[in-house]
C-alpha positions in Angstrom: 166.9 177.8 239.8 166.0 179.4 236.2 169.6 178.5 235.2 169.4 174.8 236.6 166.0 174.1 234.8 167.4 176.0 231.7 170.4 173.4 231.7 168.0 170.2 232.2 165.9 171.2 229.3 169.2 171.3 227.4 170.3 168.3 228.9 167.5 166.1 227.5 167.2 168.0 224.1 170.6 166.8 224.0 169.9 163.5 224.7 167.3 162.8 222.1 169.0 164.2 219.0 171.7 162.4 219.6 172.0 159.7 216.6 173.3 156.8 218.5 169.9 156.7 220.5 167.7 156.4 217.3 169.9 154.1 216.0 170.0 151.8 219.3 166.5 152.6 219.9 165.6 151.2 216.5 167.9 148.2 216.7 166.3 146.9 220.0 162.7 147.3 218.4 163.6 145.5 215.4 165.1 143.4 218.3 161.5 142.8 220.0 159.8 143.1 216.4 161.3 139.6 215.9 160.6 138.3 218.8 157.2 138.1 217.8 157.1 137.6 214.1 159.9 134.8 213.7 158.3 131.3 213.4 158.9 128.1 215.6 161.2 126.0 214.3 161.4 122.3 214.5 164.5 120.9 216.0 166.2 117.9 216.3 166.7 117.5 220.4 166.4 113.4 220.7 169.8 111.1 220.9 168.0 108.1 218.4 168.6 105.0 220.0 167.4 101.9 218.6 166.2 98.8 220.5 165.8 94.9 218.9 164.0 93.2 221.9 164.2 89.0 221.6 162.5 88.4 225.3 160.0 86.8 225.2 158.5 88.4 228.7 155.6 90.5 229.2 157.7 92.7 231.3 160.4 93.1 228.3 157.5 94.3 226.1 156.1 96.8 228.7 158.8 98.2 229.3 160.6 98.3 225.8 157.4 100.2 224.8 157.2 102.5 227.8 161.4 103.5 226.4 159.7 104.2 223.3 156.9 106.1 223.8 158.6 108.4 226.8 159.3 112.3 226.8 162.7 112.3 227.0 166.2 113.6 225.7 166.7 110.1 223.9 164.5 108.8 221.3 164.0 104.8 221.7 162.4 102.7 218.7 162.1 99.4 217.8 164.1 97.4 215.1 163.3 94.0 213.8 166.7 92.4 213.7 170.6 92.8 214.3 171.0 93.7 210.4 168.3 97.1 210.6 170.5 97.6 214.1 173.9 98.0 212.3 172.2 99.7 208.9 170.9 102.1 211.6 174.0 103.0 212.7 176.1 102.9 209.4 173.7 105.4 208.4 173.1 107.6 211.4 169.8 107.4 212.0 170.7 105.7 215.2 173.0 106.9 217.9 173.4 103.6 219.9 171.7 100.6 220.2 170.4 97.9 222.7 169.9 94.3 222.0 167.4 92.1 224.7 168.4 88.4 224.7 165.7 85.8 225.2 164.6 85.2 228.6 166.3 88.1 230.1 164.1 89.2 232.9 163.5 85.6 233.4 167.5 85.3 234.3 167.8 89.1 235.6 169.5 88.1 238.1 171.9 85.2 237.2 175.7 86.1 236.9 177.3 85.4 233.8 177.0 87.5 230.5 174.6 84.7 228.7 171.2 87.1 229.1 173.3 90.4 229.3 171.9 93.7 227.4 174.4 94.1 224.8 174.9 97.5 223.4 176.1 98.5 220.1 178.2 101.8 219.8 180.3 103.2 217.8 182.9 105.9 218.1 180.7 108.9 217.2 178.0 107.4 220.0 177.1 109.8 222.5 175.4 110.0 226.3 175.6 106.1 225.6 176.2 106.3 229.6 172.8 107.8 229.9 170.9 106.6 227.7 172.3 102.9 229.6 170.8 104.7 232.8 167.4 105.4 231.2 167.6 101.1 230.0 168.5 100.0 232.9 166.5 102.0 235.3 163.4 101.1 233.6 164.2 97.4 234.6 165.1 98.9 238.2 161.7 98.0 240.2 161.0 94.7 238.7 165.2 93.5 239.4 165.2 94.6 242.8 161.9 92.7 243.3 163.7 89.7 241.6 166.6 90.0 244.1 164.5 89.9 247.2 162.8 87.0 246.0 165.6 84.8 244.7 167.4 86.0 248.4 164.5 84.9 250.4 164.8 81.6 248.4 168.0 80.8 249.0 166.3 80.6 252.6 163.9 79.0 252.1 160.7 81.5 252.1 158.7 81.4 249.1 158.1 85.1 247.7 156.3 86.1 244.8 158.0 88.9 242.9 154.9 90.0 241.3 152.8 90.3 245.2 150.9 93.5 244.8 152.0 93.8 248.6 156.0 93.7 247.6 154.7 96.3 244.4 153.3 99.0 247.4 156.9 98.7 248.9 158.6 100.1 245.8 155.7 102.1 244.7 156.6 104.2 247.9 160.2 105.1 247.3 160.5 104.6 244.1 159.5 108.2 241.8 158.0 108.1 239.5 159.7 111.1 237.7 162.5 109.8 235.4 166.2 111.2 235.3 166.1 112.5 232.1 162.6 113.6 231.3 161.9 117.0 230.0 158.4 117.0 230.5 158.8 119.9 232.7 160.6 122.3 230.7 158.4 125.5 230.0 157.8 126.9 226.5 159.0 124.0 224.7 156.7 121.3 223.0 157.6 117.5 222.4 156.5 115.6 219.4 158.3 112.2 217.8 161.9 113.4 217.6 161.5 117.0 217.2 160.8 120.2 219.7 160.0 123.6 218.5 161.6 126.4 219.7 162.3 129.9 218.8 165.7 131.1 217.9 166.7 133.0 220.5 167.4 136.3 220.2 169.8 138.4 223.1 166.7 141.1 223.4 167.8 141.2 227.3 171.7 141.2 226.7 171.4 143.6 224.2 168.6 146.4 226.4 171.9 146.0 228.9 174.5 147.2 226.6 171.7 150.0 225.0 171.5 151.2 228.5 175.4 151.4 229.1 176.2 152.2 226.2 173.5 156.0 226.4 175.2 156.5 230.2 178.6 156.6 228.1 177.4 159.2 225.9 175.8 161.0 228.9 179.6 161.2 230.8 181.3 162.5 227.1 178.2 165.2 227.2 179.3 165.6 230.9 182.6 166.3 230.1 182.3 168.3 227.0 180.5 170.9 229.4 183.0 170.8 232.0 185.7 171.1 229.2 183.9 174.3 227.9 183.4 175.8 231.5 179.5 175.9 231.1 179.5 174.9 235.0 181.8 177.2 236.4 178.0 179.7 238.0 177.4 176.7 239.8 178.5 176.0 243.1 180.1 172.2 244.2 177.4 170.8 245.0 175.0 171.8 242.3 177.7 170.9 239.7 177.8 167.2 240.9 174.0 166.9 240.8 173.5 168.5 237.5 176.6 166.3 236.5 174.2 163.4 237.5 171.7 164.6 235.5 173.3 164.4 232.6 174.2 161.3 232.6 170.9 160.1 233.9 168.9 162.1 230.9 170.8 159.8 228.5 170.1 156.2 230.0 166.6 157.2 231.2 165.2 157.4 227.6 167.4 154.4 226.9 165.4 152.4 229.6 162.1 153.7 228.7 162.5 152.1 225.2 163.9 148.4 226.4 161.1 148.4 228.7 158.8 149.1 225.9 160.1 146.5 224.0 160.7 143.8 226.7 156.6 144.4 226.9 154.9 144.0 223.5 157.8 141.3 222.8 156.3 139.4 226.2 160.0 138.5 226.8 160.3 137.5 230.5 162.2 140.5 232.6 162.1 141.9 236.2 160.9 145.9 236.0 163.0 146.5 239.2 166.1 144.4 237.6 166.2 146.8 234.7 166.0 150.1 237.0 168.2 149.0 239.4 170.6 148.6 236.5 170.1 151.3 235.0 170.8 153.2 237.9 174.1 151.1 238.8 175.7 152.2 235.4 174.5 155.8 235.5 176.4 155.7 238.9 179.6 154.3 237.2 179.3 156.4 234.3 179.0 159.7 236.9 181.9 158.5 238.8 184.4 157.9 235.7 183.8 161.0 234.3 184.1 162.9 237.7 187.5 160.8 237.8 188.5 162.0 234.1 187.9 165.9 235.5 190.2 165.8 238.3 192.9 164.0 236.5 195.7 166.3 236.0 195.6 166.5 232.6 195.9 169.6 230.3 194.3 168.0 226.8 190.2 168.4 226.5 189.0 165.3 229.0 186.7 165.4 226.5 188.7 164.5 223.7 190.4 161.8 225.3 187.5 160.2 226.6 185.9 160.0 223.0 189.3 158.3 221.7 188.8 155.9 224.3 184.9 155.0 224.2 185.1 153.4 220.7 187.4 150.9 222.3 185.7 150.5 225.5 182.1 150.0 223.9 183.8 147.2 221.5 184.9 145.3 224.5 181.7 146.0 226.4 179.4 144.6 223.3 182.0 141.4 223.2 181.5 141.0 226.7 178.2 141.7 227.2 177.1 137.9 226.2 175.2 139.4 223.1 177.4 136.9 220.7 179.1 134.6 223.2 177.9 132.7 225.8 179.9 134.1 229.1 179.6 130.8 230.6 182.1 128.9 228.5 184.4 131.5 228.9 187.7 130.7 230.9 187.9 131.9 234.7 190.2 134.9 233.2 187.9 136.0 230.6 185.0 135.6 233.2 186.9 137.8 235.8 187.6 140.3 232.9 183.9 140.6 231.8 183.1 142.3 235.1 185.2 145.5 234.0 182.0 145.6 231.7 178.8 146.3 233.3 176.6 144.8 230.6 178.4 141.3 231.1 176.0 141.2 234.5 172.7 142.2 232.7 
């Protein structure tokens, strides 16, 4: 039992001199450090979409200004005239545009193109399909109120489109919540065309490959004992757990520190998430090393494995979604990244 806690104190003086820790440690803290101190910035996050409206309907007008006064991904103003329309657009300050003809909801419902919307794009437009969705589905209730009238004419039955008791009808199905709002969307503010935002900064993705990266360094340890026979008192059993041990003295201080700095840096994180994971890789880590020592191999396992951990922690920092996003990879690369245990932190 002296000999076993003599080897764990070892273990973990071992584990904190090691320089990689410090420098990881350090790196997530600056990490976290930033987290805090970098400023908002203001970003551009509106599709600018101008709107020259020649109705002359009060139901144009409401709802030309409720395009340009809503929360949404596209950013709808006014324009005097056809001429500011195509300066607009020479320009770039607008995306698309969207021209009202006289009398429009007056003739919603006629066929023929005479009181059409007409839309100006050009060939760098984009989301001109939405942003015709958010146009046209403002103009939804009061057309399909305008259908059942004109239908019930053709009849002969009189109905107003504008009877509060036809309004109650659509009031109740139709939500009230449009498609593309982002009202909703937490931690980000809304003002004119801007929304401020932090950069973001892989604090998470980067605590993942920390963690896998000290349960590496705990399997080399591993094996550099084995290599040097310092296990050979202890029976099968007691090697395997103290083999365990050393691996799991290297990624416990490693998830002591991300913890730390997942806390005063208020980044959003599940405590369990980052124990369970830190236990998965501390398992894998065990198990390749155990693997390395019962390869035949006459060469230092030791020696081998360090020639091949430079390359393996590379791969696991390209993979771990630290610089690229793992979404737009290819189904290939995505099956690939799963040979990397910080890919799934």
């Amino acid at each position: 039992m002296r000999l076993f806690l003599n080897r764990l104190s070892v273990l973990a003086k071992r584990s904190f001199i090691n320089p990689a820790m410090y420098v990881m440690s350090a790196v997530i803290l600056l990490m976290a450090l930033l987290v805090i101190f970098v400023p908002e910035k203001d970003t551009s996050v509106y599709i600018p979409v101008a709107v020259l409206n020649n109705d002359n309907s009060d139901e144009t007008e409401e709802i030309v200004d409720h395009l340009c006064s809503m929360n949404s991904i596209f950013h709808f103003y006014e324009v005097d005239d056809e001429e500011e329309i195509y300066k607009d657009l020479a320009s770039g300050k607008a995306n698309t545009a969207y021209i009202f003809p006289k009398n429009f909801t007056e003739h919603l419902t006629d066929g023929g193109t005479k009181y059409d919307v007409q839309q100006i794009s050009t060939p760098a437009s984009s989301f001109i399909f939405l942003s015709r969705e958010e146009v046209f589905g403002s103009f939804y209730e009061y057309g399909a109120r305008q259908v059942i009238s004109d239908t019930f004419a053709d009849f002969g039955y009189e109905v107003d489109a504008h009877d509060p008791r036809l309004k109650e009808i659509f009031d109740k199905y139709i939500d009230d919540q449009y498609l593309f709002a982002l009202e909703s969307v937490e931690g980000t503010v809304y003002n004119a065309i801007t929304r401020s935002e932090k950069v973001p900064i892989p604090l998470y993705k980067f605590a993942g490959f920390f963690i896998f990266t000290a349960a590496l360094l705990g399997t080399l340890a591993f094996l550099n004992d084995q290599d040097n026979r310092i296990y050979l008192r202890f029976k099968l059993f007691e090697r395997i757990y103290l083999g365990l041990i050393q691996v799991a003295v290297f990624t416990f201080p490693a998830m002591i520190v991300s913890l730390f700095c997942f806390l005063i840096s208020q980044t959003e994180f599940s405590v369990l998430h980052v124990i369970l994971y830190t236990f998965i890789v501390t398992l894998v880590a065990f198990a390749a090393g155990t693997v390395m020592t019962l390869l035949p191999i006459r060469t230092a396992r030791s020696k081998i494995f360090s020639a091949i951990l430079p390359v393996y922690l590379i791969l696991s920092f390209l993979f771990s979604g630290i610089l690229m996003d793992l979404t737009n990879f290819g189904t290939a690369l995505r099956t690939l990244s799963r040979l990397f245990p910080p890919s799934m932190f």
